[in-house]
C-alpha positions in Angstrom: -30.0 130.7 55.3 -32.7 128.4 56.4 -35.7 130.6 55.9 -38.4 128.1 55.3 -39.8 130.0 53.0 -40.5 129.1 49.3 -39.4 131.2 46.6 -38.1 134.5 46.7 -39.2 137.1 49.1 -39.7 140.9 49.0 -37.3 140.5 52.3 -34.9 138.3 50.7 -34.8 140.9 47.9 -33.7 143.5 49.6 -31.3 141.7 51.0 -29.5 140.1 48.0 -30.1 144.0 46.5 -27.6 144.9 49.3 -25.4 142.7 49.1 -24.9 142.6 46.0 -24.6 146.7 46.1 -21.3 146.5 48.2 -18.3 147.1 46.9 -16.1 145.8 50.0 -16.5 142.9 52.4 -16.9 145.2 55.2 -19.4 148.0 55.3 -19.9 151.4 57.8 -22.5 150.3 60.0 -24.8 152.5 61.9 -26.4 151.1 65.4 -29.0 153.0 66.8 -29.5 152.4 70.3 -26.8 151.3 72.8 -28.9 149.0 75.1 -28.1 145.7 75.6 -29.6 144.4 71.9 -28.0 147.6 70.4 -24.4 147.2 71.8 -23.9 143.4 71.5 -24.8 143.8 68.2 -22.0 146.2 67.3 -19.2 144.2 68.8 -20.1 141.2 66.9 -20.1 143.6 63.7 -17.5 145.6 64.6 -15.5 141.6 65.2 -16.3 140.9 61.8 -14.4 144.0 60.7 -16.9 146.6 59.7 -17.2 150.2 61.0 -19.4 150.6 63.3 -21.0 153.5 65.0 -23.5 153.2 67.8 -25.8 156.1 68.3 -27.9 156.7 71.3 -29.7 159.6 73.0 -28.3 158.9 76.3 -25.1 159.5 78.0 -23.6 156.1 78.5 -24.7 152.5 77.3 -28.0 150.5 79.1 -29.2 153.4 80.7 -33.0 153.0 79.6 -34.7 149.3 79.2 -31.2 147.5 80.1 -30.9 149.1 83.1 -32.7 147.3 85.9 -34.2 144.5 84.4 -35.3 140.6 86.5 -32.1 139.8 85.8 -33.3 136.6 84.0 -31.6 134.6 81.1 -34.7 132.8 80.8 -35.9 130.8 77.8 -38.7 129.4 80.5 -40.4 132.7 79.9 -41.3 131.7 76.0 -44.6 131.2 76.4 -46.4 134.4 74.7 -48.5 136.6 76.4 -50.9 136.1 73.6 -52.6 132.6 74.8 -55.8 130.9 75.5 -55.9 131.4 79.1 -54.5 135.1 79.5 -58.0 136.8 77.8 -60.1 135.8 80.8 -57.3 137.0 83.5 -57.1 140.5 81.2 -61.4 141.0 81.9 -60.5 140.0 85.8 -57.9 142.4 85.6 -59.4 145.4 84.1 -59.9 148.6 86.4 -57.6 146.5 89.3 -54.2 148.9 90.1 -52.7 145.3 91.0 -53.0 143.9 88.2 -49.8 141.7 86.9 -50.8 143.0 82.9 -52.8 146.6 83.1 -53.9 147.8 79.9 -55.2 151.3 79.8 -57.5 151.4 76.6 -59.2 154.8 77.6 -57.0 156.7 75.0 -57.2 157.1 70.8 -54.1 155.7 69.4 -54.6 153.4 66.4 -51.4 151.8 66.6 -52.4 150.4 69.9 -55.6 148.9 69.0 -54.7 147.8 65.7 -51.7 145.6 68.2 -54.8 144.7 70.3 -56.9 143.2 67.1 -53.2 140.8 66.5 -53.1 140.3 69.8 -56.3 139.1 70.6 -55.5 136.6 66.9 -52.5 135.3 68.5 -54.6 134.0 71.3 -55.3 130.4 70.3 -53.4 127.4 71.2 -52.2 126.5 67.5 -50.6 130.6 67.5 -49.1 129.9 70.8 -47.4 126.7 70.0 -46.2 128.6 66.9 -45.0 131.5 68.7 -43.4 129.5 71.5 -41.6 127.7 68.8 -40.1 130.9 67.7 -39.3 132.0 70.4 -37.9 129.1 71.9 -35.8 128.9 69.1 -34.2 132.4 69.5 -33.8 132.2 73.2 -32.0 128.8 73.4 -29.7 129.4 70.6 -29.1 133.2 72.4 -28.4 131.0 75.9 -26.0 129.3 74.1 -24.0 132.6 72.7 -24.2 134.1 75.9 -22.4 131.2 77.6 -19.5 131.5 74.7 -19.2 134.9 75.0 -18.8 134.5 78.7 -15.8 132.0 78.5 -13.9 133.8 75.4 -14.3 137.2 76.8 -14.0 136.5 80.2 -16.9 138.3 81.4 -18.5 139.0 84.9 -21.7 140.1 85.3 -22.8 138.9 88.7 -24.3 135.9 86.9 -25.9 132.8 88.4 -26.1 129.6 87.0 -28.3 127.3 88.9 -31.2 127.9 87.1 -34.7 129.3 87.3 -37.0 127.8 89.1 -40.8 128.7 88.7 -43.2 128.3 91.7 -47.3 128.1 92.1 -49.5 128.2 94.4 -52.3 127.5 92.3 -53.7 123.9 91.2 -54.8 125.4 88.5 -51.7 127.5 87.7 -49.7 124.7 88.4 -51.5 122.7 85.9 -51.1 125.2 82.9 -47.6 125.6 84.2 -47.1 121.9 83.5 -49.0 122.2 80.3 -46.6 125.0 79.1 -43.3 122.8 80.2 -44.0 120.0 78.1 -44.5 121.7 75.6 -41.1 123.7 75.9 -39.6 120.2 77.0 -40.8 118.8 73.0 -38.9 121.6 71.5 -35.6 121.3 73.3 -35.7 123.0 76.7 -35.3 121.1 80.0 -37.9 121.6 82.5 -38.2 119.6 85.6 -41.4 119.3 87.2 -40.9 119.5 91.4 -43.1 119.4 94.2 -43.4 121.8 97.3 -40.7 119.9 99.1 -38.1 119.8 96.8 -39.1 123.4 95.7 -37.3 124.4 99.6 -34.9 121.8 98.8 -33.6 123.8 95.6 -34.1 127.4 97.2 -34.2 127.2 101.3 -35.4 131.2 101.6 -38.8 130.0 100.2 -39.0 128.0 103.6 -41.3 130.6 104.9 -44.1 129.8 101.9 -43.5 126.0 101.6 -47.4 125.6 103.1 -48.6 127.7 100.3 -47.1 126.2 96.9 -49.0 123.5 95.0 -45.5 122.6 93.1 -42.5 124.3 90.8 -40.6 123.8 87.6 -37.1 123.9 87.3 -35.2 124.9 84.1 -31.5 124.0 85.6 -29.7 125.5 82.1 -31.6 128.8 82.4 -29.4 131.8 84.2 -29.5 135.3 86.3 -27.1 137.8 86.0 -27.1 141.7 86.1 -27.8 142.9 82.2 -26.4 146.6 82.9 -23.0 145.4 83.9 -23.2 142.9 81.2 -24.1 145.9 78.2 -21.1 148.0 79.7 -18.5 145.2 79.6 -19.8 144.4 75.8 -19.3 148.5 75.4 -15.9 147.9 76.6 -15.3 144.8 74.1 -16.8 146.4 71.2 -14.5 149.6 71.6 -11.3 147.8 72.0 -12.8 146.2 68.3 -12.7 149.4 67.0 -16.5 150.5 67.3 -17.1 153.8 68.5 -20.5 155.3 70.6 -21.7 158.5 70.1 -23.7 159.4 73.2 -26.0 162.3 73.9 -27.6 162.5 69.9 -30.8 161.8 68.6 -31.9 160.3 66.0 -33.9 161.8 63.9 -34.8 160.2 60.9 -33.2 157.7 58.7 -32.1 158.9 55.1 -33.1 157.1 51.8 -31.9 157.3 48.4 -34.2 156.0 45.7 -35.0 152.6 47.6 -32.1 152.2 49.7 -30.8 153.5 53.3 -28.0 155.9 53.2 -27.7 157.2 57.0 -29.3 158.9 59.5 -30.2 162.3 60.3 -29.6 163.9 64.5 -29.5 166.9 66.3 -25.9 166.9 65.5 -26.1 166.6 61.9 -26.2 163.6 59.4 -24.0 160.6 59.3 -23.8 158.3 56.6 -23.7 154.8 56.1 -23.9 151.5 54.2 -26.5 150.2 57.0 -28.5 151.0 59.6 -29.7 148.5 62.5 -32.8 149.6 64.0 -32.0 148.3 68.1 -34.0 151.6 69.7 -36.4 148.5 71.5 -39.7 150.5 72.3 -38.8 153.6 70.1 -38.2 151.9 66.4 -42.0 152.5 65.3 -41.3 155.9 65.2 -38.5 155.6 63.5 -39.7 153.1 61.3 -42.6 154.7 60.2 -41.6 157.4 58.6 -38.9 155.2 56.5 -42.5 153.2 55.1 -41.8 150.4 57.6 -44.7 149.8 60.3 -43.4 147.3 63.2 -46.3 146.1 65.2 -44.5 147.7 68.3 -45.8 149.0 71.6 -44.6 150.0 74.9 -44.7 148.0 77.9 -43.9 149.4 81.2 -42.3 147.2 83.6 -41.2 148.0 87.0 -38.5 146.7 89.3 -36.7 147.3 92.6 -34.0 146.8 93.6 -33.1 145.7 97.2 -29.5 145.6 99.6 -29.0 142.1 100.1 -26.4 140.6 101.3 -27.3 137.9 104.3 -28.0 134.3 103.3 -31.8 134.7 104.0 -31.9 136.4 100.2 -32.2 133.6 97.4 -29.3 132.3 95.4 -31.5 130.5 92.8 -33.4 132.7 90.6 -37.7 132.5 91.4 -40.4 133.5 89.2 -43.3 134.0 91.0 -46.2 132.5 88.7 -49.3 133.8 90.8 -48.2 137.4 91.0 -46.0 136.9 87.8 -42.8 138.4 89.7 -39.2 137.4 89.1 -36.3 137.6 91.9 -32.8 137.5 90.8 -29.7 138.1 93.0 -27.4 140.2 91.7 -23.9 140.3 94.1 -24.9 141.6 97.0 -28.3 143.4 96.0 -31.7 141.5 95.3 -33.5 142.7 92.2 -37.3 142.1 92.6 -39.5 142.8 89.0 -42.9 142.6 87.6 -46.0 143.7 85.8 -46.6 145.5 82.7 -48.6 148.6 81.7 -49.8 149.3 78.4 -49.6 153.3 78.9 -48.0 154.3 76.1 -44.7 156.3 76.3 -44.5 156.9 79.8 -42.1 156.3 82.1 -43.0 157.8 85.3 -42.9 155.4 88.5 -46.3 155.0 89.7 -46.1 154.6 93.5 -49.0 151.8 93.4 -47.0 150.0 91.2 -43.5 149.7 92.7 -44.6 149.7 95.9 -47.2 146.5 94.8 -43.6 144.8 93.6 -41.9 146.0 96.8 -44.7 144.1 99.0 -45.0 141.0 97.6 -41.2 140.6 97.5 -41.4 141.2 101.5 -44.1 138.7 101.5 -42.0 136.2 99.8 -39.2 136.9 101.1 -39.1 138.3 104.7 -35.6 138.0 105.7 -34.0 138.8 102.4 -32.6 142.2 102.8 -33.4 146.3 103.9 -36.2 146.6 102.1 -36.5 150.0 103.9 -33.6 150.8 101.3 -35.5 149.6 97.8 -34.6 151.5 95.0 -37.5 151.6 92.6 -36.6 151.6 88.5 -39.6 151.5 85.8 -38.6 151.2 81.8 -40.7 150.4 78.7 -40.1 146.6 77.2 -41.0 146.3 73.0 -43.6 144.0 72.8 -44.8 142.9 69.8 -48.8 141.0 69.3 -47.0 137.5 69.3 -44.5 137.8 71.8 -41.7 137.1 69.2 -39.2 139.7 68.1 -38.1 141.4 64.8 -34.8 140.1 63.8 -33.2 140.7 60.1 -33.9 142.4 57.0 -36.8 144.6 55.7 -37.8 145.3 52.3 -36.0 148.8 52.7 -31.9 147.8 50.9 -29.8 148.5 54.1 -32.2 149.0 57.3 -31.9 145.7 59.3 -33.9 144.7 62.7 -32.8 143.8 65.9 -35.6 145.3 68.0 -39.5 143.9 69.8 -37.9 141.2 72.2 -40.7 142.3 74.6 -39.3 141.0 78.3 -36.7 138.6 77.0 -34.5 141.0 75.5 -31.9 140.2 78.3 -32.6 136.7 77.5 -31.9 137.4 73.5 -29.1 139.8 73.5 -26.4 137.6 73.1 -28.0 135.3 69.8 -30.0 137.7 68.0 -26.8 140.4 68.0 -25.3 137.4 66.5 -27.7 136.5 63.8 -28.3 140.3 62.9 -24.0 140.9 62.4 -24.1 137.2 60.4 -26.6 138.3 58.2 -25.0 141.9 57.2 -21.8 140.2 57.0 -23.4 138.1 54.7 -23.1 134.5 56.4 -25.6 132.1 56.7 -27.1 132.1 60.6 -26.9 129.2 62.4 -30.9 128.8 63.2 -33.8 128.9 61.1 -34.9 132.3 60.5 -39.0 131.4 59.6 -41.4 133.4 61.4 -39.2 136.2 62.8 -39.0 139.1 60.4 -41.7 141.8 59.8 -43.0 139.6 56.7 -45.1 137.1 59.2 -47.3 140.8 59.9 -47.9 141.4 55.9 -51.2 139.9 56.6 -54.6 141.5 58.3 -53.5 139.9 61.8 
């Protein structure tokens, strides 16, 4: 593996210590969550030939994070939240219900400020590039996974390829957003730079708006497509491999013995295994933590709605709306309109502010598109971790292995980082470079 790194690791440690514990080539696998990280991950392991068990709390696969997502395959959206201009929007933001990014710091919970004080680190230019980099990496060589699992496996998903294409009505938005794309463009994603005009010219229902944008950027490889049908049809793919899903059962803690990982403990008793991947998104702190693993992990809750559409006044071409950092995919014959993120802890509740803040500006944008009367509102909490880059492979505990913190691109990630995770327990060599995206980059103070 291409880790970057010199000499041995604590990390790289544990994983040689569990390798080289195994007495077969193919090991009992526990999954723990069956969201879309969660499930694509067990049908590549279970296609590798281990046993694999997926273990969720809910009754059926997607039904939390992966449900009603943007719809985006996006590798456009790797710029972190963590950068130099996103601290002055926070202050403008602060106390405003509207606000794309609402952080509500009027509660006590250490874990949250300590992610603030890394956050706030992560928010100079030299971090960003860093953590675009990262990123980047992941969600390219993820696009490309996606697209192979597409043609072997035949699946359909509602998906769109014509790209994503990013509009502003701000100069000075524009400007950034320019900024961002070449930077994105030197590490290996196409981004095309287009002005108002051409902006109707690639999407015709944002006709109605053409006086109001200062310019767009296209990234023609990026994709759409609906993420819950997508999880179920990897459900499907992984069963016929021989995993299986045990639904309604939660976890409760994972079991050690001496300094390795020997199962899990639920409400309907203990189950043993070789490994465990931690995929539980939002949830795998708490799980973590107890284990002696701290993941810099906190809740985001994003909203969506999603809206009848099927006229040609709705857009075929995926938009992100920059100003009101809103994204509009079309799904078949329904429109999903999503947006903004609230740092409120654990809850899930739909604020009627929020949704109906997403539901408005999508009318705005949008006039014609569909019966908006007839928007069905969805809100779900996104792992997020200080530097916008997930947590993918070992830890220092023999046998627990991450998959988890992929923030708002875990649609985007799914397909690659499922692969990397199964690769490594297998114990092949993944194809990317690894550097910078395990839980040993957070070792330090920030």
């Amino acid at each position: 593996m291409r880790d970057g790194r010199s000499g041995k690791s604590t990390l790289s440690e544990a994983k040689d210590f569990f390798t080289n514990s195994l007495t077969e080539s193919h090991v009992k696998v526990l999954v723990l969550g069956a969201g879309i990280i969660g499930t694509t991950t067990a049908y590549h392991l279970a296609q590798a030939g281990h046993q694999v068990v997926v273990v969720d709390r809910q009754d059926g696969v997607g039904m939390e994070t992966s449900f009603a997502n943007g719809g985006q395959i996006s590798p456009c959206h790797a710029e972190p939240w963590a950068n130099p201009s996103v601290l002055p929007k926070v202050i403008k933001w602060l106390g405003r219900d509207d606000a794309p990014l609402l952080f509500r710091w009027n509660r006590w919970d250490p874990a949250l400020w300590a992610w603030g004080l890394r956050f706030i680190a992560n928010c100079t230019s030299s971090r960003a590039a860093i953590n675009t980099e990262r990123t980047l990496r992941v969600a390219l060589y993820s696009r490309a996974c996606l697209q192979d699992l597409r043609e072997r496996l035949g699946l359909q998903y509602d998906q769109r390829r014509q790209g994503i294409l990013h509009v502003y009505r701000s100069e000075r938005e524009f400007a950034q957003g320019r900024k961002a794309a070449a930077l994105m463009n030197r590490f290996g994603l196409d981004r095309q730079i287009k002005d108002s005009a051409q902006c109707v010219a690639i999407e015709p229902a944002l006709a109605s708006v053409a006086g109001q944008l200062a310019g767009g950027i296209l990234t023609p490889g990026d994709e759409s497509g609906d993420a819950h049908k997508f999880t179920r049809a990897m459900a499907d793919h992984a069963q016929r491999e021989g995993a299986e899903f045990r639904f309604g059962t939660r976890v409760g803690a994972i079991l050690r013995d001496d300094d390795r990982v020997t199962g899990i403990r639920t409400d309907q008793g203990d189950i043993l295994a070789d490994a465990v991947v931690l995929a539980l998104g939002s949830w795998s702190p708490l799980l973590a933590r107890p284990a002696g693993i701290r993941l810099p992990i906190v809740p985001a809750k994003g909203y969506s709605i999603t809206i009848p559409a099927d006229g040609p006044a709705a857009p075929f071409v995926s938009v992100t709306d920059d100003e009101h950092k809103m994204v509009y995919s079309r799904l078949g014959d329904r429109l999903r309109a999503a947006g903004t993120a609230e740092m409120t802890g654990y809850d899930t509740s739909l604020n009627p502010k929020r949704w109906r803040l997403i539901l408005e500006r999508a009318r705005a944008l949008f006039p014609l598109a569909g019966d908006f009367d007839q928007a069905q509102p969805w809100a779900g909490l996104r792992p997020v971790t200080p530097d916008s880059v997930p947590l993918i492979g070992a830890t220092r505990l023999p046998g627990l292995w991450l998959n988890t913190g992929h923030g708002t691109l875990g649609w985007t990630m799914a397909a690659g980082s499922a692969r990397i995770v199964a690769d490594l327990i297998s114990g092949r060599d993944p194809d990317i470079d690894l550097s910078g995206l395990g839980p040993e980059r957070f070792t330090l103070p920030f």
